[in-house]
C-alpha positions as CSV (number, residue, x, y, z in Angstrom):
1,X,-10.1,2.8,28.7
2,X,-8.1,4.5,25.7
3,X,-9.9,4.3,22.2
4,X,-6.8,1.8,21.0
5,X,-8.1,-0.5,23.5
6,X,-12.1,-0.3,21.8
7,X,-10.1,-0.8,18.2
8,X,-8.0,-3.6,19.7
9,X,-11.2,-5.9,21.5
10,X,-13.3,-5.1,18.1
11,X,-10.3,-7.0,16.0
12,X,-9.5,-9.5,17.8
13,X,-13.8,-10.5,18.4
14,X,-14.2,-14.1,17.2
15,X,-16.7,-14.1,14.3
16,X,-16.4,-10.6,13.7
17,X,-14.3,-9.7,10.6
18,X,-13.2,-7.0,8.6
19,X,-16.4,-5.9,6.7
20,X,-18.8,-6.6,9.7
21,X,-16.4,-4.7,11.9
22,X,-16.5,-1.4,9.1
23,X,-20.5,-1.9,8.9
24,X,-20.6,-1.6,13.1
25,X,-18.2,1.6,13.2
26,X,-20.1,3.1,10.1
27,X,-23.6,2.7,12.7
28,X,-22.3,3.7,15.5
29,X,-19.0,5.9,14.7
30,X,-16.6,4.6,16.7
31,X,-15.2,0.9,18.7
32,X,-16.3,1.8,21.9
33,X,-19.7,2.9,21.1
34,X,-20.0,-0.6,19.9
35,X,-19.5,-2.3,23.1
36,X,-22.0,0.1,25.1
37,X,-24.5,-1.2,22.7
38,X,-28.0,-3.0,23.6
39,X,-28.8,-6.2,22.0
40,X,-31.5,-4.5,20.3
41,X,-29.6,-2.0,18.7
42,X,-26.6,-4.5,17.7
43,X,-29.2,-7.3,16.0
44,X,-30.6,-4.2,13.9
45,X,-26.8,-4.2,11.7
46,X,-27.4,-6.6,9.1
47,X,-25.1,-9.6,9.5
48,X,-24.5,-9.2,12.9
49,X,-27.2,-11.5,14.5
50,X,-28.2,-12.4,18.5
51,X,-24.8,-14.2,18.7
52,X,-22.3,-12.1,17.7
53,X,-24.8,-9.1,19.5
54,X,-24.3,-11.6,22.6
55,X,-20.6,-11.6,22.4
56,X,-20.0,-8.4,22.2
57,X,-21.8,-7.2,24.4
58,X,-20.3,-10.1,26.8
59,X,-16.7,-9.2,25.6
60,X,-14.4,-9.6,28.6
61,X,-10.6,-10.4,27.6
62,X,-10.0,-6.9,28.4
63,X,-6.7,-8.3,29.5
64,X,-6.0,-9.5,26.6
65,X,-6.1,-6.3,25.4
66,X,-3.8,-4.7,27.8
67,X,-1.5,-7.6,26.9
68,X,-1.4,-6.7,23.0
69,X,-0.5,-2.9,24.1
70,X,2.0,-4.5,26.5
71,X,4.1,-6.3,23.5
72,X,3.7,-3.9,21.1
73,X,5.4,-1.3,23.4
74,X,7.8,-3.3,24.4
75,X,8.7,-4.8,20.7
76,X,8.4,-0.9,18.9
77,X,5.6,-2.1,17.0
78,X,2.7,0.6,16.0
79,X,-0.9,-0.1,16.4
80,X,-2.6,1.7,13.7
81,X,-6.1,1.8,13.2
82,X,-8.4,2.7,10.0
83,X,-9.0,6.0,11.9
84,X,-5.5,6.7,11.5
85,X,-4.2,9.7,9.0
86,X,-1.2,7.6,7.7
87,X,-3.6,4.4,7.6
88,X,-3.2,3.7,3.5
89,X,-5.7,5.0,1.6
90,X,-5.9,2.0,-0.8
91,X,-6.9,0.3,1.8
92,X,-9.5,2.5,3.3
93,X,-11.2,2.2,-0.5
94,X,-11.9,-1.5,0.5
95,X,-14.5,-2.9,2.4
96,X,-12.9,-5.6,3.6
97,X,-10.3,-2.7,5.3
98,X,-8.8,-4.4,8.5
99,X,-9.9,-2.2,11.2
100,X,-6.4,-2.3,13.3
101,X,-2.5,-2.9,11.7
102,X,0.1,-3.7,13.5
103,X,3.0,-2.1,11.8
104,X,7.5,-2.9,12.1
105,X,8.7,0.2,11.1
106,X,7.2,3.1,9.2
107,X,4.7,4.0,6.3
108,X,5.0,7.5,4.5
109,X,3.0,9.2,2.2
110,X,5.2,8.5,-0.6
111,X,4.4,4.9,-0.1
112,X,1.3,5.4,-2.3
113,X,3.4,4.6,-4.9
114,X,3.8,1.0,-4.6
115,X,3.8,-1.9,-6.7
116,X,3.4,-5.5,-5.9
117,X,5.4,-8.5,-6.8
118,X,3.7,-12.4,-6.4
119,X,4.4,-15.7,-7.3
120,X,5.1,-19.4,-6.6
121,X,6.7,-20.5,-3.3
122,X,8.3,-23.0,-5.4
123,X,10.1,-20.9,-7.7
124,X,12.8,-21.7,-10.3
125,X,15.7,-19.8,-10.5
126,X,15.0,-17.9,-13.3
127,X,11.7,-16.6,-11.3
128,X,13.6,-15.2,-8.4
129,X,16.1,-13.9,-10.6
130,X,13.6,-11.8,-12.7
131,X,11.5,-10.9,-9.0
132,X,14.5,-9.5,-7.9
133,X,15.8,-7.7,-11.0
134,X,12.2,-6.1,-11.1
135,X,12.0,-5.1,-7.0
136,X,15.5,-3.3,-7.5
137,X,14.6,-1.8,-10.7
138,X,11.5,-0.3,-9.3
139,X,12.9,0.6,-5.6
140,X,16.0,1.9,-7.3
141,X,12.8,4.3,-9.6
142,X,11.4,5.4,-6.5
143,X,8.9,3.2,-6.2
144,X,7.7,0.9,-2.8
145,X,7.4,-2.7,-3.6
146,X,5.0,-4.6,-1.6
147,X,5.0,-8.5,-1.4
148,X,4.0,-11.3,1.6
149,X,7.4,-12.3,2.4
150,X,7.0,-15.8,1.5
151,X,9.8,-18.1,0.0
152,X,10.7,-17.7,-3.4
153,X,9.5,-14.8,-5.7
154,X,8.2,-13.1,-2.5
155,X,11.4,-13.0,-0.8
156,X,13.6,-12.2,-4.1
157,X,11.3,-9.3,-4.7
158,X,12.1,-7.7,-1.0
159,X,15.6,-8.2,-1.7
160,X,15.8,-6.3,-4.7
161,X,14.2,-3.8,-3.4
162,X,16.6,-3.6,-0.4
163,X,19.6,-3.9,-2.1
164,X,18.5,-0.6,-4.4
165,X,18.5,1.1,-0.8
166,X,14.7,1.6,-1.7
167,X,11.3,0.8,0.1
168,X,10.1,-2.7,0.7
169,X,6.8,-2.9,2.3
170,X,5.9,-6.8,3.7
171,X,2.6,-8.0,4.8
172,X,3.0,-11.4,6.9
173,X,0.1,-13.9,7.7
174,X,0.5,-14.2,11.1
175,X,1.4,-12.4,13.8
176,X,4.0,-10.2,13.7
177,X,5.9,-11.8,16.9
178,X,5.6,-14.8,14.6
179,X,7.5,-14.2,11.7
180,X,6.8,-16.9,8.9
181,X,8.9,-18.6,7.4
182,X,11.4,-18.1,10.5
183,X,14.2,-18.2,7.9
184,X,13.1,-15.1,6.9
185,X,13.6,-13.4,10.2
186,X,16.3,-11.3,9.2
187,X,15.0,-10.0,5.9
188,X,11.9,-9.2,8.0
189,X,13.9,-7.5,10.4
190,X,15.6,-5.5,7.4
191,X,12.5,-4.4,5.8
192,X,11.2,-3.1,8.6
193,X,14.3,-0.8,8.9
194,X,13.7,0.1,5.0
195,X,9.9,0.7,4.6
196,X,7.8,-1.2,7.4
197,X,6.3,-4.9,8.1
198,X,2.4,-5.1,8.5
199,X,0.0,-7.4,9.9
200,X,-3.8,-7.5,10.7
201,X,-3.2,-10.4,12.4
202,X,-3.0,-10.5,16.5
203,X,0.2,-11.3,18.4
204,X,0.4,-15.1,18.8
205,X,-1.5,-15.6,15.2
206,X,0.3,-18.5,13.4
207,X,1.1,-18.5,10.2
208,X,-2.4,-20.7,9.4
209,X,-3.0,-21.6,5.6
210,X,-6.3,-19.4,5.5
211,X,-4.7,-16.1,7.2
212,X,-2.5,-16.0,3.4
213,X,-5.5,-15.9,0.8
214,X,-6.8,-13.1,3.1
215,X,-3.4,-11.3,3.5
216,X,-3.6,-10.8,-0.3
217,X,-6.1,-8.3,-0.2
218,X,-3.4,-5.9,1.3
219,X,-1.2,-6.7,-0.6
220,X,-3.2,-5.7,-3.8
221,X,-4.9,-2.5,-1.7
222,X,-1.2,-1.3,-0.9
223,X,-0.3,-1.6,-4.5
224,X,-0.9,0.8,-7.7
225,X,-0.4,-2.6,-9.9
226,X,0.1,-6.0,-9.5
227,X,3.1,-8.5,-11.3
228,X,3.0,-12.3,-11.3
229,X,6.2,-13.8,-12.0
230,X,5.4,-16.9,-11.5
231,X,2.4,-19.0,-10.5
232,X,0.7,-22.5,-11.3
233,X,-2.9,-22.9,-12.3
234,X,-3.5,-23.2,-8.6
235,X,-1.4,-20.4,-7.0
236,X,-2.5,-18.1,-4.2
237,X,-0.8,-15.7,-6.1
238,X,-4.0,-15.8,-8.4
239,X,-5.8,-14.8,-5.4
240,X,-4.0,-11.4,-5.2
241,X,-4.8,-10.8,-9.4
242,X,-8.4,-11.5,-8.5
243,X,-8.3,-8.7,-5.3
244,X,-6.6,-6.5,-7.9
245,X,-9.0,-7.0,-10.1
246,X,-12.2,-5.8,-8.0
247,X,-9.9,-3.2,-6.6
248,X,-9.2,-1.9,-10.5
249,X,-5.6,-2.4,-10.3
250,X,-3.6,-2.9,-13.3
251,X,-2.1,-6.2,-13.8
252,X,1.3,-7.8,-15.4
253,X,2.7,-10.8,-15.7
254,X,5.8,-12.0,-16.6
255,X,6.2,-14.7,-19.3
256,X,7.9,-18.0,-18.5
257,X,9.1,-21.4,-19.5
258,X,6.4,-23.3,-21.8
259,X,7.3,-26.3,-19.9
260,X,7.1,-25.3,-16.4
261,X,4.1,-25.9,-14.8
262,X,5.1,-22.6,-12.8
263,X,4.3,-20.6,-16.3
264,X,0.9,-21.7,-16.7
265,X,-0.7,-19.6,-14.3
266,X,1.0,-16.5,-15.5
267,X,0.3,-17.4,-19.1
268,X,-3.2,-18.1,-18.1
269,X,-3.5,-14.6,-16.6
270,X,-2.0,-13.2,-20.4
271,X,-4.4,-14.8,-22.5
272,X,-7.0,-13.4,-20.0
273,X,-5.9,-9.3,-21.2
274,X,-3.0,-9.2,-18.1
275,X,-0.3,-7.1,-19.4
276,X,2.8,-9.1,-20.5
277,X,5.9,-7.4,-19.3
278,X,9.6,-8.3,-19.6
279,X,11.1,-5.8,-17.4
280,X,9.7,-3.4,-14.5
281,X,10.6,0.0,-16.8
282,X,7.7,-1.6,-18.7
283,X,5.6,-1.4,-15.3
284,X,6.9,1.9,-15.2
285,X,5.8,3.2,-17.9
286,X,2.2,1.9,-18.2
287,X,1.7,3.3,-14.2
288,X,3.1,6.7,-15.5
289,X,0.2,9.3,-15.7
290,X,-0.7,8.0,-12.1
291,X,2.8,8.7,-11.1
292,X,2.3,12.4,-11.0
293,X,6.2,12.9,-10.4
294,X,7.3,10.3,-8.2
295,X,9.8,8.7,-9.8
296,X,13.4,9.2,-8.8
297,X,14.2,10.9,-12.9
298,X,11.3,13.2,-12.3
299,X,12.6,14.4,-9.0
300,X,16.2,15.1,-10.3
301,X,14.3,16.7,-13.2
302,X,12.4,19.2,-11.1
303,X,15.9,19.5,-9.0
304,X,17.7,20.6,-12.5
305,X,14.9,23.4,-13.2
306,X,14.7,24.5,-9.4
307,X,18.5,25.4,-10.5
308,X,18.5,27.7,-12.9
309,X,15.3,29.7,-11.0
310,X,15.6,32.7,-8.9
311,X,13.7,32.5,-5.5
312,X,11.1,34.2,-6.8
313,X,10.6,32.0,-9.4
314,X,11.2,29.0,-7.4
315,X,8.3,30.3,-5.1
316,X,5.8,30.0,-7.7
317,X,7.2,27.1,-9.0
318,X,6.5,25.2,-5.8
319,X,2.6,26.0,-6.6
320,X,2.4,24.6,-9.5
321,X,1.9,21.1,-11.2
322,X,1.0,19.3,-14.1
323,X,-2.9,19.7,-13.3
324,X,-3.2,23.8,-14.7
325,X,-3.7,26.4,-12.1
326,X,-5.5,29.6,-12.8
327,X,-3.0,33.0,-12.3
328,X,-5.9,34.1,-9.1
329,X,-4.7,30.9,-7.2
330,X,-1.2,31.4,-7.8
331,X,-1.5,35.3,-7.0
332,X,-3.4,34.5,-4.0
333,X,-1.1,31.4,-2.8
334,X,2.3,33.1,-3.4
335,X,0.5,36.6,-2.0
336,X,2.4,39.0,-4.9
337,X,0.4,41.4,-7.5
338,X,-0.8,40.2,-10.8
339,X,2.2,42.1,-12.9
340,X,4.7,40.8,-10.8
341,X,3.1,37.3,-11.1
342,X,2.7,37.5,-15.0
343,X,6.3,38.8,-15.0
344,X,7.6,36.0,-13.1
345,X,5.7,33.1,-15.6
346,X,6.7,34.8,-18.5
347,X,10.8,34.3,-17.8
348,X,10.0,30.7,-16.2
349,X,7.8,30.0,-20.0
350,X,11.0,31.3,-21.7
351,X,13.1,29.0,-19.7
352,X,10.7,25.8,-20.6
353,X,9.9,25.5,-17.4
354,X,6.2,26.4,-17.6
355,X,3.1,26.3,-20.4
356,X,0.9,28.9,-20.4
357,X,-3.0,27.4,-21.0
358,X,-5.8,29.1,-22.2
359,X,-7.7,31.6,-19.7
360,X,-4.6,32.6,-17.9
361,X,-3.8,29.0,-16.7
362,X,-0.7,27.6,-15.9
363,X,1.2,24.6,-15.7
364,X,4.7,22.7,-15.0
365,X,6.0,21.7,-18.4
């Protein structure tokens, strides 16, 4: 059998979630070690116990299997597992890290850069106004925005984001052959042409109440910071602040209505230290040292001093960053001799291009 097939029987075990899953690959390095197993060896991983050693080691829906390779194939939907190089590494830093995604559409490195938008299912007008004002403001920056796809502020937000042209990411709780809400299909069908649609759910999954507090993790693990626009005391939207909030992601929340029983949660979260913003170029600019050059008015910026550069000053500009580099690396990474190499950061410090740092470092101004 093919690894995908070890990654696919270990996610789809009954009783077997996320964070015991991570704890049996961690043991035993890898899905199908796990089912070749004794009991013995399987009781010894703490949580696991004689019934859950018993069922996998008794694990037999190997069609089942077949049958989840058989529909993604046939659907273009990606299997990723945690093993994966493009699998997110926000969500690797989890425990809870769902060992296999099925992915609509694609995820690129530049995703990284995502922020999340949440709140009520039941929003007002004035919530999915500002959710989707704030997904095109921060697609249209370069930025991913990453929701759940749910009515409401959910939905607005992957609308904005789509109508900037930019990069929506959506993360469903249920299967991804069960798209929820069905009214929705469309949009779904349109992010995953413009960023990608992710599940950690199996094919068939329904869209079950407890599969959406669980989905939030993503959702905050995708995300570089999280915005509420709008949530009661009891939201699930909370749920995601309080996964952002182990993760150590920054937080903002939009202020509402005094009399809206959709405010309170978001005024609850600001007189808790949540950052009160009023527009996403506020978001912007809190998240910008982590940005490190992302944003759409950076790369125009580095376009504009790429054009007045000759190649050979466009060579070493390509090796260099914001973080100093010492004039050996450069030498050595651009293979030219150190007066050539002085020569060459000299003109680009005269064009304010570059800053020269003590100890013969160097850096992109």
């Amino acid at each position: 059998m093919s690894d995908l097939q070890y990654w696919i029987a270990l996610n789809i075990l009954p009783d077997v979630g996320p964070v015991l899953s991570r704890r049996l690959i961690s043991a035993f390095g890898s899905p199908e070690n796990i089912f070749s197993m004794s009991l013995k060896e399987l009781r010894q991983i703490p949580g696991v116990g004689e019934n859950r050693a018993l069922r996998i080691m008794k694990f037999n829906e190997w069609d089942k299997v077949q049958k989840e390779i058989d529909i993604a194939e046939k659907n273009n939907i990606h299997i990723m597992t945690s093993a994966d190089q493009l699998y997110p590494e926000g969500l690797k830093r989890i425990n809870s890290a769902p060992p296999v995604l099925y992915m609509k559409g694609r995820m690129e490195r530049s995703d990284k850069y995502a922020v999340a938008i949440v709140g009520s299912r039941n929003s007002t007008t004035y919530g999915r106004q500002v959710a989707e004002q704030m997904g095109r403001k921060l697609a249209s920056s370069g930025l991913t925005v990453v929701s759940g796809m749910a009515r409401g502020v959910d939905t607005s937000s992957h609308i904005g984001a789509l109508k900037a042209g930019g990069r929506t990411i959506a993360v469903l709780g249920s299967g991804l052959d069960v798209p929820y809400p069905s009214s929705n299909r469309g949009l779904i069908n349109k992010a995953a042409t413009s960023g990608c649609v992710i599940s950690e759910f199996p094919f068939g999954t329904g869209p079950l109440r407890v599969n959406f507090p669980r989905r939030n993790r993503i959702i905050s693990a995708l995300s570089m910071g999280v915005i509420v626009v709008e949530a009661a005391l009891d939201s699930g939207s909370l749920i995601t602040v309080t996964y952002a909030l182990e993760q150590g992601k920054e937080v903002f929340a939009v202020p509402g209505n005094i009399t809206s029983r959709n405010s309170r949660g978001t005024h609850e979260l600001i007189k808790n230290g949540a950052k009160l913003v009023e527009s996403a170029d506020e978001v912007i600019e809190e998240l910008r040292p982590q940005l490190k050059g992302a944003l759409k008015e950076d790369v125009l910026e580095k376009e504009n001093k790429l054009n007045i550069l000759s190649d050979d000053e466009k060579s070493v500009f390509r090796c260099l960053s914001a973080e100093p580099k010492h004039i050996d690396m450069i030498i050595r990474e651009n293979k030219i001799a150190i007066g050539k190499a002085l020569s060459i950061l000299l003109n680009m410090e005269l064009k304010g291009v570059v800053n020269q740092l003590e100890g013969k470092h160097f850096s992109l101004n």
